[in-house]
C-alpha positions as a printed NumPy array, in Angstrom:
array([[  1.421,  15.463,  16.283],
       [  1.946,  11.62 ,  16.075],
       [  2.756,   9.761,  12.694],
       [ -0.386,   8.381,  12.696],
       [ -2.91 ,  11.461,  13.068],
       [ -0.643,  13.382,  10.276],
       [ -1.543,  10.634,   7.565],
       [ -5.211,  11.896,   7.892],
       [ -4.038,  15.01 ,   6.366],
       [ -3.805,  12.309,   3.099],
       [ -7.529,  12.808,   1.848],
       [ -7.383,   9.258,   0.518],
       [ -7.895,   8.139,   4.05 ],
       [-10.256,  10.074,   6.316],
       [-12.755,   7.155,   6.995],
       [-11.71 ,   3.657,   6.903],
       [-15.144,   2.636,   7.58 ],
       [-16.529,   3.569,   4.355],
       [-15.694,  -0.167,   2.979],
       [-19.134,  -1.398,   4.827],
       [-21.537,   1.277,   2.972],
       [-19.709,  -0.336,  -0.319],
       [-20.231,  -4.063,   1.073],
       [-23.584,  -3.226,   1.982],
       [-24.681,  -1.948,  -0.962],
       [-24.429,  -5.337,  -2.294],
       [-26.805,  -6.987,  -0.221],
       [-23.352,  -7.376,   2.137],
       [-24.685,  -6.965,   5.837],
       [-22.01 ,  -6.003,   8.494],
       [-21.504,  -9.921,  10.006],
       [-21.932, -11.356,   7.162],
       [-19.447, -13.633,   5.537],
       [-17.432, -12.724,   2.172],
       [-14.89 , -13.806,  -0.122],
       [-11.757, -12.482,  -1.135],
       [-13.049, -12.376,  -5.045],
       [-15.601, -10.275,  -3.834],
       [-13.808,  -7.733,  -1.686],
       [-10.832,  -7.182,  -3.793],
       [-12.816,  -4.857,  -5.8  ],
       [-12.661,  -2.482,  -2.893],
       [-10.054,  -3.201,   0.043],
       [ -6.931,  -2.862,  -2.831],
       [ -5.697,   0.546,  -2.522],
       [ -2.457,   0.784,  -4.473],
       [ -2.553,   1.149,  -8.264],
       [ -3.544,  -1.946, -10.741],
       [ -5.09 ,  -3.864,  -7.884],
       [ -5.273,  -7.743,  -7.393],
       [ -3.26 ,  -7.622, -10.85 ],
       [ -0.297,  -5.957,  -9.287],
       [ -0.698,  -8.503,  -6.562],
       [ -0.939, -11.354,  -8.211],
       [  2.722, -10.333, -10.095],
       [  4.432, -10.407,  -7.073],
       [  2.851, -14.057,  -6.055],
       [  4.125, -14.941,  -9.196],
       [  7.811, -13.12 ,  -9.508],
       [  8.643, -13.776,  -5.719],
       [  7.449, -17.436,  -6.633],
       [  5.318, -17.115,  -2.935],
       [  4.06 , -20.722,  -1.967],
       [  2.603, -22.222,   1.335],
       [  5.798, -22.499,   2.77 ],
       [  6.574, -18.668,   2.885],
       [  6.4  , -16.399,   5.845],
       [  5.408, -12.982,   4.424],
       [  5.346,  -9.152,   6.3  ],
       [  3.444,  -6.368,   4.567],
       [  4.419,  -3.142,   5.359],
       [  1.554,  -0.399,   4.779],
       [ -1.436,  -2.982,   4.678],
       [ -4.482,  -0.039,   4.933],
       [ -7.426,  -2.456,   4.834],
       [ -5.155,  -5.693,   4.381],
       [ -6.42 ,  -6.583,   0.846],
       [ -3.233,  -7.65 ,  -0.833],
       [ -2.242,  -9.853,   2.553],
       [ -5.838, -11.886,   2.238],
       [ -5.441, -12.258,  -1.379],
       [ -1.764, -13.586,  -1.179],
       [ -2.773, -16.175,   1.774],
       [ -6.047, -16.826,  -0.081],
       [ -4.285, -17.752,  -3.247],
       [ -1.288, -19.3  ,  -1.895],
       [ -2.116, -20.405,   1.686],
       [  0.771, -19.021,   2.812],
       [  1.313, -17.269,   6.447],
       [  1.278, -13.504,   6.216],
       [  1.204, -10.164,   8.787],
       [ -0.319,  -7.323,   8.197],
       [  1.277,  -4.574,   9.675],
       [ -0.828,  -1.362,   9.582],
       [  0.035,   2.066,  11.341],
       [ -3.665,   3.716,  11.202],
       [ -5.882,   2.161,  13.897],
       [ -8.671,   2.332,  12.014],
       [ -7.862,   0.627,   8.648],
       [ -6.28 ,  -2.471,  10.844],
       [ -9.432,  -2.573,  12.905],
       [-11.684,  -2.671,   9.653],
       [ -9.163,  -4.886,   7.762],
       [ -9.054,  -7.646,  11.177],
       [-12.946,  -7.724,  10.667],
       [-12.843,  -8.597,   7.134],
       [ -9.947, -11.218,   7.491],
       [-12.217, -12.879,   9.927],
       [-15.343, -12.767,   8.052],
       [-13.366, -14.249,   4.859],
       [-12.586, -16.78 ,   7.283],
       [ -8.495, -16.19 ,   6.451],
       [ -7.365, -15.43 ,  10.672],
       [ -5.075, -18.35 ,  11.138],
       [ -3.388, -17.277,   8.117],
       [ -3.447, -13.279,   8.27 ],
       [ -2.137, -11.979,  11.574],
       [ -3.124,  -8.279,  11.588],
       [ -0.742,  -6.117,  13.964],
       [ -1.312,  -1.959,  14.361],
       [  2.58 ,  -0.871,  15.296],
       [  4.86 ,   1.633,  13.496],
       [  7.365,  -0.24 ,  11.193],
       [ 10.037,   1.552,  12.444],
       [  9.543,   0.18 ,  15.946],
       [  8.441,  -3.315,  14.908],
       [ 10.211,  -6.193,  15.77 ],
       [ 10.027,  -9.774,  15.211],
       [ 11.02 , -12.391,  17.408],
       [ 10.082, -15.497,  16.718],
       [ 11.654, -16.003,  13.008],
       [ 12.842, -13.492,   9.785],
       [ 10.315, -13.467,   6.896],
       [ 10.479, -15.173,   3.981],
       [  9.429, -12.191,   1.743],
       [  8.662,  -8.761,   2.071],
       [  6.307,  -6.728,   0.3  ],
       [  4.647,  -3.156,  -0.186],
       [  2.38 ,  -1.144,  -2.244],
       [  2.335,   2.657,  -2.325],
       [  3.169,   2.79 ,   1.388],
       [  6.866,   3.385,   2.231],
       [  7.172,   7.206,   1.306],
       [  4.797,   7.844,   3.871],
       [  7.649,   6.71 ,   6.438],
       [ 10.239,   9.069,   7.658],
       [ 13.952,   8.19 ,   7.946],
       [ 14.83 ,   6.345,   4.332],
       [ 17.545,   4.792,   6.116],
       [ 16.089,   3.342,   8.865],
       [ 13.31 ,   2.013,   6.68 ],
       [ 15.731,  -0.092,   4.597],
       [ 17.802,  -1.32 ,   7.596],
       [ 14.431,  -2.317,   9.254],
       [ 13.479,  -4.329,   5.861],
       [ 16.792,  -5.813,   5.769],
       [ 17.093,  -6.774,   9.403],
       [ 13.43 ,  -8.442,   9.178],
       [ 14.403, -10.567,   6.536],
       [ 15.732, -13.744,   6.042],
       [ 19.238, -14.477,   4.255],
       [ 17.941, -15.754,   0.994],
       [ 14.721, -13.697,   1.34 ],
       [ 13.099, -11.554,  -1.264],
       [ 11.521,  -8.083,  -1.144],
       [  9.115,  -6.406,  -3.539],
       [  8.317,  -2.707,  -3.383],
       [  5.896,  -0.393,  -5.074],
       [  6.573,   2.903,  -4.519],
       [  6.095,   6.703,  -5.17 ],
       [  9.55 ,   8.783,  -6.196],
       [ 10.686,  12.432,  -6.668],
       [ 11.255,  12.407, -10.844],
       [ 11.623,  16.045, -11.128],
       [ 13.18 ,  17.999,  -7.988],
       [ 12.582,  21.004, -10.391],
       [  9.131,  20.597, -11.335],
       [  7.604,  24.048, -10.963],
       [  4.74 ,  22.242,  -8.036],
       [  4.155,  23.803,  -4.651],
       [  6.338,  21.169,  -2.763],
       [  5.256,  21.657,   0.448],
       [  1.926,  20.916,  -0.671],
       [  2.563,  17.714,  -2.387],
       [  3.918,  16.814,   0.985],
       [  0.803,  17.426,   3.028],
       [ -1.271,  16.481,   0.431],
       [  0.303,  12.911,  -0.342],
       [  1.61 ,  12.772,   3.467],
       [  4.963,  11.845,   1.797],
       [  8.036,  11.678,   4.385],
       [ 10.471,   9.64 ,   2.169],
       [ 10.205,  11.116,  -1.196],
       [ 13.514,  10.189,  -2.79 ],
       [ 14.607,  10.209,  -6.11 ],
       [ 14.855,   6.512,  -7.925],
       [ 18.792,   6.365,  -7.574],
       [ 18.902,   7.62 ,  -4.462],
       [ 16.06 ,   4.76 ,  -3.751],
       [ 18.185,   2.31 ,  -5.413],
       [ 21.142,   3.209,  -3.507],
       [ 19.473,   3.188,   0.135],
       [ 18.508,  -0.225,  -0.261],
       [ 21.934,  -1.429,  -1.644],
       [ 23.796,   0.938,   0.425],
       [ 22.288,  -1.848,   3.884],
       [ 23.288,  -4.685,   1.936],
       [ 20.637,  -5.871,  -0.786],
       [ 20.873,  -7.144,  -3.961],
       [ 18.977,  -5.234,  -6.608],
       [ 17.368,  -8.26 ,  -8.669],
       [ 14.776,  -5.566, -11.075],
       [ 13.538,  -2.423, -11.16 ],
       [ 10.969,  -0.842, -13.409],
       [ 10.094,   3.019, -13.882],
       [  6.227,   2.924, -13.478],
       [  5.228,   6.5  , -14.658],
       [  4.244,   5.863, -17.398],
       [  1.453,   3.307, -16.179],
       [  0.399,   5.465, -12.944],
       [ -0.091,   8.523, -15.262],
       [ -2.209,   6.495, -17.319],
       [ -4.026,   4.761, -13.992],
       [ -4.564,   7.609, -11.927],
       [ -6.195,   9.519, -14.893],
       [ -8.561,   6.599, -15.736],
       [ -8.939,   6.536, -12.14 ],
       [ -9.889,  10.046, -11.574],
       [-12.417,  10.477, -14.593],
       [-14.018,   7.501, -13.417],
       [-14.715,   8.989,  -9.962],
       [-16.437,  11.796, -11.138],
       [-18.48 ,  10.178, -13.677],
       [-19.853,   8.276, -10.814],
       [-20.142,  10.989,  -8.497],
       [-23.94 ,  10.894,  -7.988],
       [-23.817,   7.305,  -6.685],
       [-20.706,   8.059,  -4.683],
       [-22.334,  10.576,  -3.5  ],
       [-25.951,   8.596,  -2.502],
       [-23.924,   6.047,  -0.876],
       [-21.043,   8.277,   1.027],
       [-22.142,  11.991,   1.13 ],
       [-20.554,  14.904,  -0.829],
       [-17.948,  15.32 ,   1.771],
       [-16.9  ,  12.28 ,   1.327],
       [-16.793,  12.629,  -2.385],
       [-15.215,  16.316,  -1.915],
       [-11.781,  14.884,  -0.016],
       [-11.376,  11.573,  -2.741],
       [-11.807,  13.478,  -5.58 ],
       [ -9.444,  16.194,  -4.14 ],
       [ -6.966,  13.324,  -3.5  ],
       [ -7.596,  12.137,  -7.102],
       [ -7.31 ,  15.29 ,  -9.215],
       [ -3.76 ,  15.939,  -7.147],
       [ -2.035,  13.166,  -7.523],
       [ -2.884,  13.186, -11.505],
       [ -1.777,  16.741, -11.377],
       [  1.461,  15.856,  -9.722],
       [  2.092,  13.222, -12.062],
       [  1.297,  15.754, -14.822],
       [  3.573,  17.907, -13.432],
       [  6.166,  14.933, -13.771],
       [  7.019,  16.036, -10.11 ],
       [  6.623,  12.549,  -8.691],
       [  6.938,   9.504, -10.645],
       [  6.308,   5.308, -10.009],
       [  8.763,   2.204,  -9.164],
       [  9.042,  -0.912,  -9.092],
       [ 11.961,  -2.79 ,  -7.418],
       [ 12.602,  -6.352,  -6.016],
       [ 15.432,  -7.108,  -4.123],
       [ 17.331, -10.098,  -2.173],
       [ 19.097, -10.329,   0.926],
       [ 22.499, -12.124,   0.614],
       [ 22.617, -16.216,   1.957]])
């Protein structure tokens, strides 16, 4: 089974077109046009949202000038809000056909296409001709990749001497947390789960220069509970507008990833790193 159909085992992600039913039940019709102020409350899916976004703009210092790559964009809400706030040039680059087809319709109805450039590929096989990137960035998205290796070879060969990468990401904090490990792995389609040294090291071990890092547990824990209450307090209109199945897979997704947190099994990170001039 492809790459591609196993990250639909992750129930955060069985219909990408659920965004619309959201938009619409705002008085949002399907051609209509939108902003980026009004989508961001629903096409962010990492933790924190447009705040955690709008951190990196301002600790990668991203202008207008800046070429930027997004690995893992889902709906491509953090790429539209970076070029919508900086005007900078960014790509996309989305490995689930349906979340890039969904997230290429919004771009164009926020009127962003000649600065978002959505592309459906697997990073691992994506190559850029034309010119290195500027900066690099990702939410939530690189522990669904297999090969840790490859994936920070691939980062560092698609940047720029000089360039910058940021990275959000999920991490093993407890190899001896007493969860059902196999689960976890289906459950948060996680390929890449690494401890945060061995993370650390992967990425220096191809050549980078670690510039931060922050340990995010603590913040996740405290996001994904809010999170999860919130969901089922609402369940009746999520329910109304989406259908219980619907509801059923998110808030299974929800209540696991606060119980694997719980667990301390997995744990949050936040690194940024340069490539040597």
């Amino acid at each position: 089974m492809s790459q591609a159909l196993d990250i639909k085992s992750m129930k955060l992600y069985p219909e990408a077109g659920r965004i619309y039913r959201d938009l619409e039940n705002l008085g949002v019709l399907q051609n209509d046009k939108i902003t980026v102020e009004l989508l961001s409350s629903f096409d962010q899916l990492h933790y924190h949202g447009v705040e955690a976004v709008k951190k990196c703009i301002d600790v990668l210092g991203i202008n207008e000038r800046d070429y930027i790559l997004e690995v893992g964009a889902g709906w491509g809400g953090p790429s539209r809000y970076i070029a919508d706030r900086t005007n900078s040039q960014i790509v996309a680059l989305e490995l689930q056909r349906d979340f890039h087809e969904v997230g290429l319709d919004l771009t164009k109805r926020c009127g962003l296409s000649e600065k978002v450039e959505h592309i459906c590929f697997d990073f691992l096989k994506y190559e850029q001709e034309k010119t290195r990137f500027d900066k690099i960035v990702s939410w939530l998205a690189l522990y669904h990749i297999p090969d840790r290796k490859n994936i920070c070879k691939k980062l560092f060969k698609l940047l720029r001497p000089g360039g910058k990468l940021f990275i959000e990401d999920l991490v093993i904090l407890d190899n001896t947390s007493k969860v059902d490990w196999n689960s976890l792995q289906k459950d948060l389609f996680a390929n890449s789960l690494i401890l945060t040294s061995e993370y650390r090291h992967q990425l220096q071990a191809v050549g980078f220069n670690i510039e931060y890092s922050e340990d995010m547990t603590s913040k996740w824990v405290s996001f994904t509970n809010n999170r999860y209450q919130d969901f089922l307090k609402g369940e009746r209109k999520f329910i109304k507008l989406h259908g219980q199945h619907l509801f059923d897979q998110i808030s299974y997704f929800y209540r696991k990833i606060v119980e694997y947190f719980d667990a301390r099994a997995i744990g949050g990170l936040q690194v940024i790193c340069s490539k040597p001039e």
